[in-house]
C-alpha positions in Angstrom: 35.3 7.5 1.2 33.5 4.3 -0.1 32.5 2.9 3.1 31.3 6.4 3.8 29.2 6.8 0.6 28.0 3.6 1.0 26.8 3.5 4.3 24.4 6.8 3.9 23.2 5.1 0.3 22.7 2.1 1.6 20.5 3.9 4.2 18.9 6.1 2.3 17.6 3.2 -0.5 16.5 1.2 2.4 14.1 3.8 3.8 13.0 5.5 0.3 12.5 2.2 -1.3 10.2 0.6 2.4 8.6 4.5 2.1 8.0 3.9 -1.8 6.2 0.4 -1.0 4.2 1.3 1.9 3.0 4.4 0.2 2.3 3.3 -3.4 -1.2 3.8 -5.6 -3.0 0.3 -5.2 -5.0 0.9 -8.5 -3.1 3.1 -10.2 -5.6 2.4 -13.5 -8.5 3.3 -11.7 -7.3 5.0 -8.2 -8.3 8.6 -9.8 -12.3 7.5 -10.2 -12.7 5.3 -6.7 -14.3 6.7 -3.8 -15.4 6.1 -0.8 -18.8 7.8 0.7 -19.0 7.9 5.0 -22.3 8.3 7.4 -22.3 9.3 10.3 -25.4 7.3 12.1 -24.6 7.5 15.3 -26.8 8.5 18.1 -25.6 11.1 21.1 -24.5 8.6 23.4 -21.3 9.1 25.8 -19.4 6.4 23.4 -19.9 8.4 20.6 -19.8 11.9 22.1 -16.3 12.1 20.8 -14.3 10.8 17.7 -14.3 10.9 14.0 -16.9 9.4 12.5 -17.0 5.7 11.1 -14.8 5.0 8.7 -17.6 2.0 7.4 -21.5 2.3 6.4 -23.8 0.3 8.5 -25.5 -2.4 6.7 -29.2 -0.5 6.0 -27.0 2.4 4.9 -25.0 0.5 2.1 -28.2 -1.4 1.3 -29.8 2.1 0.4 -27.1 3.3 -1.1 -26.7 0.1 -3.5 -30.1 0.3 -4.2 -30.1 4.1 -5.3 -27.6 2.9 -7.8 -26.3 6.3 -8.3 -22.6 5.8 -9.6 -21.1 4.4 -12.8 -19.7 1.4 -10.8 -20.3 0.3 -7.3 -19.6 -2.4 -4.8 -20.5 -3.6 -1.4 -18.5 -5.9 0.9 -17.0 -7.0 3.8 -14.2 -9.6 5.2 -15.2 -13.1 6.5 -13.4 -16.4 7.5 -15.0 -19.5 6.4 -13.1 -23.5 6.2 -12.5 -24.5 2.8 -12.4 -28.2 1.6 -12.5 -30.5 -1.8 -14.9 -33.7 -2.5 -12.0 -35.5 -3.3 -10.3 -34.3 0.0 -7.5 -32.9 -2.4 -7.5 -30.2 -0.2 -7.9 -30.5 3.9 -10.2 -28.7 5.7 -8.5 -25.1 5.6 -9.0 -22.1 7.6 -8.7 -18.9 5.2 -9.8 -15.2 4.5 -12.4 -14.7 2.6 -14.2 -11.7 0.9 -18.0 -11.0 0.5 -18.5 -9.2 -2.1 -20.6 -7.7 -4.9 -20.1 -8.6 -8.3 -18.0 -5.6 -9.4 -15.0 -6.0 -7.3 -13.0 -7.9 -9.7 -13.4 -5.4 -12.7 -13.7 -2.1 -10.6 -10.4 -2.8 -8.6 -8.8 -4.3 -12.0 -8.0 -7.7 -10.1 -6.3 -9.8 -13.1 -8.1 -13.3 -13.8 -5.8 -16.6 -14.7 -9.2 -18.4 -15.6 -12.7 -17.9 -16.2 -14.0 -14.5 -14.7 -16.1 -12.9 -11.9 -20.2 -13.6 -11.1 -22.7 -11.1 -12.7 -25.1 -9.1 -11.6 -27.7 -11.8 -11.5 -25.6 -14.0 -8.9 -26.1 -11.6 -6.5 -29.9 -11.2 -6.8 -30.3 -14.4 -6.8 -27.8 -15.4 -3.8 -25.9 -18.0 -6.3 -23.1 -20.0 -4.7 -20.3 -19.4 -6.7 -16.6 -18.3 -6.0 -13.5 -16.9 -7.5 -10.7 -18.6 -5.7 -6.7 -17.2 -5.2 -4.0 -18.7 -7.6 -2.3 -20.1 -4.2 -6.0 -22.1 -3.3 -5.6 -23.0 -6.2 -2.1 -24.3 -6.6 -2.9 -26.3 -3.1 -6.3 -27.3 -4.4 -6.0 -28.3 -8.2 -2.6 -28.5 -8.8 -2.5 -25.1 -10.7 -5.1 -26.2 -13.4 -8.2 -24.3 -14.5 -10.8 -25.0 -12.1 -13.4 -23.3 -13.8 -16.9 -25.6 -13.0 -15.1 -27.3 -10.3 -17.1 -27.6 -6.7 -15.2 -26.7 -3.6 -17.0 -27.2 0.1 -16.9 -23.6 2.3 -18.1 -25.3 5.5 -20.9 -27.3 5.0 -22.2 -25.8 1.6 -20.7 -26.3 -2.3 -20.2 -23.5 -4.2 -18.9 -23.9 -7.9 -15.8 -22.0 -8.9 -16.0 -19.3 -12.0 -12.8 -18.2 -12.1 -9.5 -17.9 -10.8 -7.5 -15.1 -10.1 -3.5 -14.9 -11.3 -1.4 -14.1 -8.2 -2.7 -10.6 -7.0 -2.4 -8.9 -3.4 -2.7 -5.1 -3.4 -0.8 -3.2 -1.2 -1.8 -1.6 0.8 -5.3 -3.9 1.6 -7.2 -0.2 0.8 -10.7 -1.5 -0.1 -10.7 -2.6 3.6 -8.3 -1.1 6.2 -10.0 -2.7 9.0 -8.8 -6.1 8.8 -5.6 -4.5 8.7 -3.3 -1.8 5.9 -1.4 -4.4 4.3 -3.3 -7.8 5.5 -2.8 -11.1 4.1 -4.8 -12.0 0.8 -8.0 -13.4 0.6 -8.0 -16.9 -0.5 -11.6 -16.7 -1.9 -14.2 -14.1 -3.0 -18.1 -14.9 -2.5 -21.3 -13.1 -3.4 -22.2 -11.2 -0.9 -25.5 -12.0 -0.7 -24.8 -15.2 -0.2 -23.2 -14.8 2.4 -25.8 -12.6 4.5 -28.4 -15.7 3.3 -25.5 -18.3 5.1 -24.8 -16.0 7.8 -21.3 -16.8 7.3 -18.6 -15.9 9.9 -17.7 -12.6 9.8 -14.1 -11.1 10.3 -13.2 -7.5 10.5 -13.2 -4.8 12.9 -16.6 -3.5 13.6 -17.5 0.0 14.9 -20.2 -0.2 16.7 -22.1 2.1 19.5 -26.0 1.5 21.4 -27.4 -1.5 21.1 -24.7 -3.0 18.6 -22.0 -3.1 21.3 -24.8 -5.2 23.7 -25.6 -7.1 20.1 -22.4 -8.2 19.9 -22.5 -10.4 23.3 -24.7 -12.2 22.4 -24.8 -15.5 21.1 -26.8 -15.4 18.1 -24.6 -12.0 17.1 -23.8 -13.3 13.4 -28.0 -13.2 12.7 -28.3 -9.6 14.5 -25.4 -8.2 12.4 -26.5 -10.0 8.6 -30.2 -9.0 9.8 -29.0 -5.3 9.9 -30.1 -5.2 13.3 -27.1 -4.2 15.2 -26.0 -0.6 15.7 -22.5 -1.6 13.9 -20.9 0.0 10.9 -18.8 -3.1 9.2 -19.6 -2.5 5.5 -16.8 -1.6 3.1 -18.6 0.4 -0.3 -16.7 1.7 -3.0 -18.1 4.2 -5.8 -16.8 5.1 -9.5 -17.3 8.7 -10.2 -16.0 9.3 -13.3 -16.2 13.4 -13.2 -16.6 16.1 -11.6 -20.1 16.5 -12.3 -21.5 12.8 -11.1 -19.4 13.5 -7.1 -21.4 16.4 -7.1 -24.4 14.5 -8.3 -23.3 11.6 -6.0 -22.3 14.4 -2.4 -26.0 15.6 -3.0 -27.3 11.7 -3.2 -25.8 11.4 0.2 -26.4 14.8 2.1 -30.1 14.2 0.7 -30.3 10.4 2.6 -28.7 12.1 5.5 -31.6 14.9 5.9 -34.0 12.0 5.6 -32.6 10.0 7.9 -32.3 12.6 10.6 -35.8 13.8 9.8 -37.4 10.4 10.0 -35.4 10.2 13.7 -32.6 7.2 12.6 -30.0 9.5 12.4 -29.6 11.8 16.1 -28.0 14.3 13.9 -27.1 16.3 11.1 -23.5 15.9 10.5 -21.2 16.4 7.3 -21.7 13.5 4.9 -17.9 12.2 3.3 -16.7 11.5 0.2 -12.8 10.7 -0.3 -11.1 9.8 -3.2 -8.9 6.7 -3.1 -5.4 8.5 -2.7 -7.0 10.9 -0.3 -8.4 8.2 2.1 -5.4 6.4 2.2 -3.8 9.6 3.3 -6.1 10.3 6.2 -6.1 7.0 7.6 -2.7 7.0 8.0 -1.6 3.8 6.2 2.3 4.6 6.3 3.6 4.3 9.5 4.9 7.2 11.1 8.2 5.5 12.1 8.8 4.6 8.2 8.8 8.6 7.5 10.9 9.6 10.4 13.2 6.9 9.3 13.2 8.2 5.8 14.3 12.0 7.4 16.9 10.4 9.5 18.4 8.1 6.5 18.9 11.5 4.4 20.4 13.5 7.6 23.1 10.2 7.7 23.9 10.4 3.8 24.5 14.5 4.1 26.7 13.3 7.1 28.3 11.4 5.0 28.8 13.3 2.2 29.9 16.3 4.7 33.0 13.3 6.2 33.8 12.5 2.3 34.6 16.0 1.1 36.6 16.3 4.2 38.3 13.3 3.0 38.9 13.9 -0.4 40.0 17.9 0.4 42.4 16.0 2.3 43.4 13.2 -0.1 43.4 16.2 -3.4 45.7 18.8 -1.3 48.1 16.0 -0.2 49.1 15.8 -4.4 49.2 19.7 -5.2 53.2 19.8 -5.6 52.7 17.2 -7.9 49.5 19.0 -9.4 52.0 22.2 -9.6 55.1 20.2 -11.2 52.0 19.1 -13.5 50.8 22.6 -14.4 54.3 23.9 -15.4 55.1 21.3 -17.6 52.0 22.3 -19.7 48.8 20.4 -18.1 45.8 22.8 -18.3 43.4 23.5 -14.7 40.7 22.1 -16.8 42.7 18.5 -17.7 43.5 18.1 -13.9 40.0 19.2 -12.6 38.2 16.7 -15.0 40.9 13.9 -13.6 40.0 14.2 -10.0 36.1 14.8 -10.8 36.5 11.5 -12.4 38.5 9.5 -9.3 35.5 11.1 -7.4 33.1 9.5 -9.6 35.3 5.5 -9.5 34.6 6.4 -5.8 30.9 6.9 -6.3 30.5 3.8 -8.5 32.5 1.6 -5.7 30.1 3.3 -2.8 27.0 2.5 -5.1 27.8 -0.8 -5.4 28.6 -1.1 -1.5 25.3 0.9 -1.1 23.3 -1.6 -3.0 24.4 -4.3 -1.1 23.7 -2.5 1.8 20.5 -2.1 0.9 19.6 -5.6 0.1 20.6 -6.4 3.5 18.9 -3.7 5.1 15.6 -4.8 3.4 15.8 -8.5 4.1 16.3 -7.3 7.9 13.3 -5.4 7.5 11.4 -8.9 6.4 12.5 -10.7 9.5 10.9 -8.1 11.6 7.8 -8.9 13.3 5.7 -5.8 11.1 2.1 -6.2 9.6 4.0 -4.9 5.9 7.4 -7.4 6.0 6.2 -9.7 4.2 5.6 -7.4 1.3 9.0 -5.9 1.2 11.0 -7.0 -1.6 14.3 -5.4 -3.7 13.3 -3.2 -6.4 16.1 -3.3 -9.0 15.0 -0.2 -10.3 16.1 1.3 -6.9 19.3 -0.5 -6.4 20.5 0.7 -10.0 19.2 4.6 -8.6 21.2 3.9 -5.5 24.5 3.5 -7.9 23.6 6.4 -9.9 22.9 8.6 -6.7 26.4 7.6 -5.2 28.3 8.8 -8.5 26.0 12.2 -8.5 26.7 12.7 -4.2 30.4 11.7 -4.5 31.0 13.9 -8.1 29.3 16.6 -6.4 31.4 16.0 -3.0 34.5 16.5 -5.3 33.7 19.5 -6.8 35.5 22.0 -3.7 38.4 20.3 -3.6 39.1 19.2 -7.2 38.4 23.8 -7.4 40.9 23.9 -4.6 43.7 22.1 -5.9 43.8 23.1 -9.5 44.6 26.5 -7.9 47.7 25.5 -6.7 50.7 28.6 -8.2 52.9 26.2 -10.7 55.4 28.7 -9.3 55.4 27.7 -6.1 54.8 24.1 -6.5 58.5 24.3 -8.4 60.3 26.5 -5.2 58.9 23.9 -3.0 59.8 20.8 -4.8 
């Protein structure tokens, strides 16, 4: 009965708990105001004659959008890859992420800061080169000291460091799915603006239709794509609507660009302009894996096998006793005294199967970390689950014992005696 217990908890605690991760509000803070506002500026071409539309705003389209500076909050961005370095060669020449970005990432997405803060507004009018850099870069940099003022090469220019973020990786990667749902961390943030005036490598997943998909051949691709020249959406924007009134205020922003854009003959057509909340995106792109759902389902369908094979057992282990239950009964032990006994050796048995559950559980999951997945890396044991797989097992098992604990305490005293 243990084992069995066990086995479906253990199961069950795996899946929940890798569903629970995987499924989990980034920004739970802020997730309610964020949004995200789609285009569609396609033209009718036969690559675009089918397919949802891009999930990413072409550069000219952000660009207006920033400009019309219609939200409470707003941010522009997109992933790149650049080699970082020290003067003091205290770090070696490094390939890492990096994020271009505007200066309200840090306190729209609530991204905690060890030292020093984010750029202002003014860095990224002025194309300033200054950085926020990871708590690992830098650990490996500068020994885990504030590095605030510090200079550190990105290829061939310096940029001076403002602040330092404490160790911070959201899961899922929502601000941009395209380099992947629950991709690595960046190791520095950049102004984005800087960036575009660098032309600095970009990495991501571009969509891209027309010209952009000849653009992207060529040689001199970077300069095309910064110069907003390329039919290519590969800008992630995020908005802060604080009510109900400023998304309305903000949809009619964006069906009124659309018109205008189809009018003056950029746009080939009129088609729905998007705005999904944070939540709501993540939901239609399908960040959680399918498999991790149907896994979930199947985990459950094992622990009400299980649960079915222990009341068999225990019906079986609780009717083997009722001459002795009977003896019991007629020398003055009341149905209620007896049922509350076996409920209780039901419940030692749920304790022992939530224990074995638990362990179970923290094998199952540090499987699920050697597996080649995208997400393994970020799976780790959540206490609060292994101390809801023991409480489960003693609610399942209790439960399991109910029938038979009924069954025997209606054993005749009479007969138990004529039998004995």
């Amino acid at each position: 009965m243990t084992l069995s217990i066990g086995l479906g908890i253990g199961a069950t605690i795996t899946t929940t708990g890798l569903l629970r991760l995987l499924s989990r509000d980034p920004v739970p803070e802020n997730s309610s105001r964020l949004y995200i506002p789609t285009l569609d500026p396609r033209g009718f071409t036969p690559d675009t004659a089918a397919g949802n539309p891009p999930t990413q705003l072409t550069l000219i389209d952000a660009s207006a959008l920033w400009a019309a500076n219609k939200s409470s909050r707003q941010v522009m961005m997109t992933g790149g890859r650049v080699v970082l370095s020290t003067p003091d060669a205290a770090l070696r020449p490094l390939s890492a992420d990096a994020r271009y970005t505007t200066a309200g990432f840090f306190s729209l997405f609530h991204a905690p800061l060890r030292f020093g803060g984010g750029w202002g507004a003014e860095d990224d009018g002025s194309a300033s080169r200054v950085a926020v850099i990871s708590s690992e870069l830098n650990d490996r940099a500068f020994g885990g000291e504030n590095s605030v003022g510090r200079v550190i090469h990105v290829g061939d220019a310096d940029f001076r460091i403002v602040g330092v973020l404490r160790d911070w990786q959201v899961s899922p990667h929502f601000y941009d799915l395209s380099s992947g749902a629950y991709a690595a961390k960046e190791m520095i943030f950049l102004p984005f603006s800087a960036a575009q005036s660098a032309k600095m490598r970009f990495q991501g997943n571009p969509e891209c239709w027309g010209s952009g998909i000849e653009a992207m051949a060529q040689a001199d691709w970077l300069a095309t794509l910064w110069g907003g020249r390329a039919d290519c959406a590969w800008i992630q924007y995020w908005v802060e609507l604080r009510d109900a009134q400023q998304r309305d205020a903000y949809r009619r922003l964006l069906e009124g660009y659309a018109g205008e854009q189809v009018r003056s003959g950029r746009f080939a057509r009129q088609e729905p302009v998007g705005l999904f909340g944070l939540m709501q995106w993540l939901d239609m792109q399908k960040v959680v894996p399918g498999a991790v759902r149907l896994q979930v389902a199947i985990a459950l369908s094992f622990l009400l096998v299980c649960l079915v094979n222990t009341v068999s057992l225990m019906l079986t282990k609780f009717l083997a006793t009722s001459q002795s239950v009977g003896v019991r009964r007629a020398l003055g032990a009341t149905a209620r005294a007896i049922f509350a006994q076996y409920l209780v050796e039901a419940a030692i048995v749920g304790i022992a199967g939530g224990i074995l559950g638990a362990a179970f559980s923290v094998a199952g999951l540090a499987l699920v970390r050697l597996q080649p997945l995208e997400y393994a890396a970020q799976v780790h044991v959540d206490v609060s689950l292994l101390a809801a797989s023991v409480v489960l097992s003693v609610a399942a098992a209790t439960a399991a014992g109910l029938v038979p604990a009924w069954l025997v305490c209606r054993v005749s005293p009479s007969r138990a005696l004529r039998t004995a």
